[in-house]
C-alpha positions in Angstrom: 3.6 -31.2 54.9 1.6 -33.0 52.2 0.9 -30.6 49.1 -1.2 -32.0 46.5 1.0 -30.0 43.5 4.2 -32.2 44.5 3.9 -34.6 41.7 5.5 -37.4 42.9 3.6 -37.2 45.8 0.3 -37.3 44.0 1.6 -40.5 42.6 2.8 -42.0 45.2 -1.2 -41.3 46.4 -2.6 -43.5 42.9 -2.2 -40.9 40.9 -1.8 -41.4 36.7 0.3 -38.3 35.5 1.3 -37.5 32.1 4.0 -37.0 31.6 5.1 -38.5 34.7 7.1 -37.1 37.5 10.7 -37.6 36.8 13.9 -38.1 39.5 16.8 -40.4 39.5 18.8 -42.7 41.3 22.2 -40.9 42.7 21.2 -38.0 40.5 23.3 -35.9 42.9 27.1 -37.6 41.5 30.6 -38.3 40.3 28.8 -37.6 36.9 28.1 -34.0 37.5 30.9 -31.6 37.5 29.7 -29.0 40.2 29.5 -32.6 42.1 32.9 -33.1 42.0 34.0 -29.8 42.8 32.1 -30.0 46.3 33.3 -33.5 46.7 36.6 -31.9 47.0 35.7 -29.1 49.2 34.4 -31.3 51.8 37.6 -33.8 52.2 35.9 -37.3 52.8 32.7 -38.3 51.8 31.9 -38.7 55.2 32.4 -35.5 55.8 30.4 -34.3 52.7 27.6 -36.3 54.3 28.0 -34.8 57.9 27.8 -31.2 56.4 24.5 -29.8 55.9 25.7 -26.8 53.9 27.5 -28.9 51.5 24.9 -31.8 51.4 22.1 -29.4 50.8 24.4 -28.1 48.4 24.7 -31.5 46.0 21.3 -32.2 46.9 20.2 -29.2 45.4 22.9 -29.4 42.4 20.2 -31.9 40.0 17.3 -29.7 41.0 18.9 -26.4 39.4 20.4 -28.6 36.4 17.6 -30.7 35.3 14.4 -29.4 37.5 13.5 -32.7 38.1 10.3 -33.4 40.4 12.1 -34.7 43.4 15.1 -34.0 45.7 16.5 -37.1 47.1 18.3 -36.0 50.4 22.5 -36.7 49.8 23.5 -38.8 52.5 24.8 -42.7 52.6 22.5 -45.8 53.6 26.0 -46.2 55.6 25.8 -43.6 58.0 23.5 -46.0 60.1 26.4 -48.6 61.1 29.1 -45.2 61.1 26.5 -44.1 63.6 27.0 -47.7 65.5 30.9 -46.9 66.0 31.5 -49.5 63.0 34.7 -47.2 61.8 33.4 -46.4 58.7 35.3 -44.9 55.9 35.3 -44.7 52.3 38.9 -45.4 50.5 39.3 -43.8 47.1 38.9 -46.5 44.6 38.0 -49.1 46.9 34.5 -48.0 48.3 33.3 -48.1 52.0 35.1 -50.4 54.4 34.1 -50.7 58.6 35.4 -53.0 61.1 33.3 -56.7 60.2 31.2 -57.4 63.4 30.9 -60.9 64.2 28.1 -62.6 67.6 30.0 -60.7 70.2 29.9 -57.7 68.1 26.2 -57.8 67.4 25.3 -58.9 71.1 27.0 -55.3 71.8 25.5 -53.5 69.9 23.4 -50.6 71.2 20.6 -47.9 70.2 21.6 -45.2 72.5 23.0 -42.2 70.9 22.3 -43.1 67.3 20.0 -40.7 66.2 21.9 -37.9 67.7 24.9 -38.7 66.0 22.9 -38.0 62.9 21.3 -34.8 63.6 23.4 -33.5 60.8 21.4 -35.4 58.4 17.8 -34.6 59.8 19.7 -30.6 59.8 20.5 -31.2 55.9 16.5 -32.3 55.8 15.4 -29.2 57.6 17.6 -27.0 55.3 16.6 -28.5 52.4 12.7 -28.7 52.7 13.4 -24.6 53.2 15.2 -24.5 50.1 13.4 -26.1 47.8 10.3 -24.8 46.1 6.9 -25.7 47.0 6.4 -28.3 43.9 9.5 -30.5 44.8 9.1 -33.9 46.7 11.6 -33.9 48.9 13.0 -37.8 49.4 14.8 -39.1 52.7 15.7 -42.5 52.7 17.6 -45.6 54.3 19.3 -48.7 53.7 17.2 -51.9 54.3 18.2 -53.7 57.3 19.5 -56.6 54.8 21.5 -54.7 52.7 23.1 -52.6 55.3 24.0 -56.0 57.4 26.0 -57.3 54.3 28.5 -54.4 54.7 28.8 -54.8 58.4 29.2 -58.5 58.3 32.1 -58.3 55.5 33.7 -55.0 56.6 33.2 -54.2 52.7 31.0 -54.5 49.6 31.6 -58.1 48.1 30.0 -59.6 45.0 27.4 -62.0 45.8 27.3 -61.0 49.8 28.7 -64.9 50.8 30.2 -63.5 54.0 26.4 -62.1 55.2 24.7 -65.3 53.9 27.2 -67.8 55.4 27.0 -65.8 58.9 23.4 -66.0 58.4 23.2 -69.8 58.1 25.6 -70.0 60.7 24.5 -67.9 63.4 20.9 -67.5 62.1 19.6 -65.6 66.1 22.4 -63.3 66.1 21.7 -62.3 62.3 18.5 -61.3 63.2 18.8 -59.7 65.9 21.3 -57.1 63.7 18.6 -57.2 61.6 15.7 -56.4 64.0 18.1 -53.7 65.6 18.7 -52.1 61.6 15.3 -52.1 61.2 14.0 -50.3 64.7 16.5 -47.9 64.1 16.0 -47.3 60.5 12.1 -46.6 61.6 13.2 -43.7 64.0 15.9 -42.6 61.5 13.1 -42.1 58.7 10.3 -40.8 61.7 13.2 -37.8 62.2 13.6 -37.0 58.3 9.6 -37.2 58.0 9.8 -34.9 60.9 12.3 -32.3 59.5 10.3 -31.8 56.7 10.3 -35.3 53.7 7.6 -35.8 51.5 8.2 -39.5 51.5 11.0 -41.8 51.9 12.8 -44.8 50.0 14.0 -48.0 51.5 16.8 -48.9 49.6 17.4 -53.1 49.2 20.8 -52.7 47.1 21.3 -56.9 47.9 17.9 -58.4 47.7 18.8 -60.0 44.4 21.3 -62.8 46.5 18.6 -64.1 48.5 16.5 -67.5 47.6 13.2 -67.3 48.4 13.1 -68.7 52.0 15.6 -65.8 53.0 14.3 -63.1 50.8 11.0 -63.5 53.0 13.3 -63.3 56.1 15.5 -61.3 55.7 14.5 -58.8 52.8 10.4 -58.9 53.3 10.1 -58.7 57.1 12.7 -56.3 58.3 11.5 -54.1 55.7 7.9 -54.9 56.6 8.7 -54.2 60.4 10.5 -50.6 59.4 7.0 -49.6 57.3 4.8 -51.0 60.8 7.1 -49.1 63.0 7.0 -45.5 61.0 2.9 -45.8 59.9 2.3 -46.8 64.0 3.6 -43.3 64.1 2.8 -41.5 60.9 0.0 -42.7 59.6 0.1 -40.8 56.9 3.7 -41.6 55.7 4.3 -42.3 51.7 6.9 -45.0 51.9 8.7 -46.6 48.4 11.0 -50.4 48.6 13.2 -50.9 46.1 14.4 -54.6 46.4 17.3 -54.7 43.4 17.1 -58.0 42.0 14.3 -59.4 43.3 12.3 -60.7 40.3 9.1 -62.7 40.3 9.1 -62.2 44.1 8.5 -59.0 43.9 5.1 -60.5 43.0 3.8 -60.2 46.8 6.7 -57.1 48.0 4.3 -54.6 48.1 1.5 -56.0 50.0 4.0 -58.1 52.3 6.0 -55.2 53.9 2.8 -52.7 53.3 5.3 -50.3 51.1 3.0 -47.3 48.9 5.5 -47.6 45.6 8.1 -50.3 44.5 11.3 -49.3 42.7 11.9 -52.0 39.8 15.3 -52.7 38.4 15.9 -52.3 34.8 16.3 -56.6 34.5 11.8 -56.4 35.6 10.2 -57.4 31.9 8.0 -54.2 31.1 4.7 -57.0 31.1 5.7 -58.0 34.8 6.0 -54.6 35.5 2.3 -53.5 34.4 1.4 -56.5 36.5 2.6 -54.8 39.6 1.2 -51.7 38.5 -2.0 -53.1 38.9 -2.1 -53.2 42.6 -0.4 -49.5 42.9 3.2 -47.2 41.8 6.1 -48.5 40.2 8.8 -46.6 40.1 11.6 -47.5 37.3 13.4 -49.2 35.5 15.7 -47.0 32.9 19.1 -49.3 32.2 21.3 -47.0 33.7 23.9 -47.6 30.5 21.5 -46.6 28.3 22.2 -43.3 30.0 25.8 -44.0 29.2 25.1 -45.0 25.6 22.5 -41.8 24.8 20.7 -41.4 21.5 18.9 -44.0 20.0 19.0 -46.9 22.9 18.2 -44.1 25.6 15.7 -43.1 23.4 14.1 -46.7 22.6 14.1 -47.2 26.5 12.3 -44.7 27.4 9.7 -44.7 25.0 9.0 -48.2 25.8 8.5 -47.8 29.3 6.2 -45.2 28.7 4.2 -47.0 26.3 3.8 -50.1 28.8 3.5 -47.8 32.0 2.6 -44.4 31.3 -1.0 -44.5 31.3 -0.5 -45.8 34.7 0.6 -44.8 38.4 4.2 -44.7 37.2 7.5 -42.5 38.6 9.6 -42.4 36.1 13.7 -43.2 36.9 16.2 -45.8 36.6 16.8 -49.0 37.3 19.3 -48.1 39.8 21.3 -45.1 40.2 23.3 -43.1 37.7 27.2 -44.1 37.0 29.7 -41.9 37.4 30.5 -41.7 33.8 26.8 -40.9 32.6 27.2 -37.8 30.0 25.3 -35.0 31.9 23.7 -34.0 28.4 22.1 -37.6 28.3 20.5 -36.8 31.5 18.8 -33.5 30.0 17.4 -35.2 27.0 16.4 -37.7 29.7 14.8 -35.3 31.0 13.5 -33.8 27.8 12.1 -36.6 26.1 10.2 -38.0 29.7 8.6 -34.6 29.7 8.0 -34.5 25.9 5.2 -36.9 26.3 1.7 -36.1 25.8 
């Protein structure tokens, strides 16, 4: 469904709004009570992820809260790999682990029955896009190809993603081939949500930041680019945002290398390279998610200046990544408050 009134989507179409549209990274979170509460309800994460009446609950938790201008669909970029009999799980304090594929893992790896171990997701979409009222973009999303590989070749998160660029290096066809296989599934993954009723959908690049330049054409740029060719050669009409975290100046040619409508910036993008970008199309950003944390004056200041560099322009308005859990929920509403103060 398009639906000119959705203002994110009127952006995302090179639309200037002011105020603009407001949503946020993880705005469904360990920072919101009510969050927490369901968290419990549902047992594992997993399973919180797996159960459209409690994701559709969370999802909607931010909406009735804050009445911010987008719904992001809870889910994990991880499900993808869970959904590849990885053995994913999330361990309290330690974040998500799966069994680290190596060659002969990858070489086994197969497509059949992937999507319909997700239905529950694209049931959570269906639900949701019912739910919501007419003037909220609803988001899907995935996990880049890249990002998504670094967990499945370490088994965990790690801090500069060695383990994914060493395999790389060292078994360069294998990597990508796990990274053409992400990426065609990732295109039917996002075809389904579009489907079941999303607006648009975000390609989250959590890792691009490791990459030198060589790779970050490889293995952040084309996968991504070959996601975007695979769900427009479908929906042509599909409004599609990249956010490569940590990217920098080579974000310079992102958006007209993998053909994306909007780029997500990081909070570390200077505000001038921003309005460079901004040029060519949306930019979506780049709030420092501890000046959430911090509140008053700093949240203030931040948000003031990226109005003042961007607002006059295509611009989304959220963070630089997504909330932390211990965000103060009434920094959020005069987030919210002050975004939507401007005139």
């Amino acid at each position: 469904m398009s639906g000119t009134h959705r203002k994110v989507l009127e952006v995302l179409n090179g639309r200037s709004l002011t105020p603009p549209p407001i949503w946020l990274m993880r705005q469904a979170g360990r920072y919101l009570p009510e969050y927490r509460a369901t968290r419990i309800e549902a047992g594992s994460f997993l399973d919180l992820c797996y159960t459209p009446e409690l994701a559709v609950e969370v999802t909607l938790q931010p909406i009735r809260r804050y009445g911010f201008d987008a719904a992001i669909l809870f889910s994990d970029i991880l499900v993808v790999p869970d959904a590849l009999n990885r053995n994913v799980r999330f361990e309290e304090g330690q974040g998500p682990r799966m069994d680290p594929i190596d060659e002969d893992g990858i070489a086994q790896l197969s497509q059949t029955g992937v999507i319909e171990h997700l239905a529950p997701v694209f049931e959570t979409v269906s639900r949701l896009r019912g739910e919501l009222a007419a003037e909220i973009t609803l988001l899907g999303f995935c996990g880049a190809p890249w990002t998504v590989a670094t967990y499945m070749i370490a088994g965990r998160g790690t801090p500069d993603q060695a383990p994914a660029r060493l395999f790389a290096y060292r078994h360069p066809k294998a990597f990508e081939r796990l990274l053409a296989l992400l990426a065609d599934i990732s295109a039917d993954y996002l075809v389904e949500q579009i489907d079941r009723g999303a607006d648009a959908v975000q390609i989250f690049d959590s890792w691009a930041g490791v990459l030198g330049e060589e790779e970050f054409q490889r293995y952040a740029v084309e996968p991504v680019r070959r996601i975007i060719a695979s769900v427009r050669s479908r929906r042509p009409s599909a409004k599609i945002i990249a956010f490569a975290k940590g990217a920098g100046i080579l974000l310079k040619n992102y958006r007209q290398a993998t053909g994306a409508d909007a780029i997500g910036l990081d909070w570390s993008v200077p505000l001038s390279f921003a309005a460079e970008l901004q040029k060519d199309g949306p930019v979506q950003g780049n709030l420092d998610p501890v000046r959430v944390v911090a509140g008053g004056a700093a949240l203030e200041h931040g948000i003031d200046r990226i109005l003042d560099v961007l607002g006059q322009g295509p611009l989304i308005f959220n963070l630089g990544h997504g909330i932390t859990p211990d965000a103060d929920p009434e920094h959020v509403a005069a987030l919210v408050s002050r975004v939507r103060g401007r005139r």
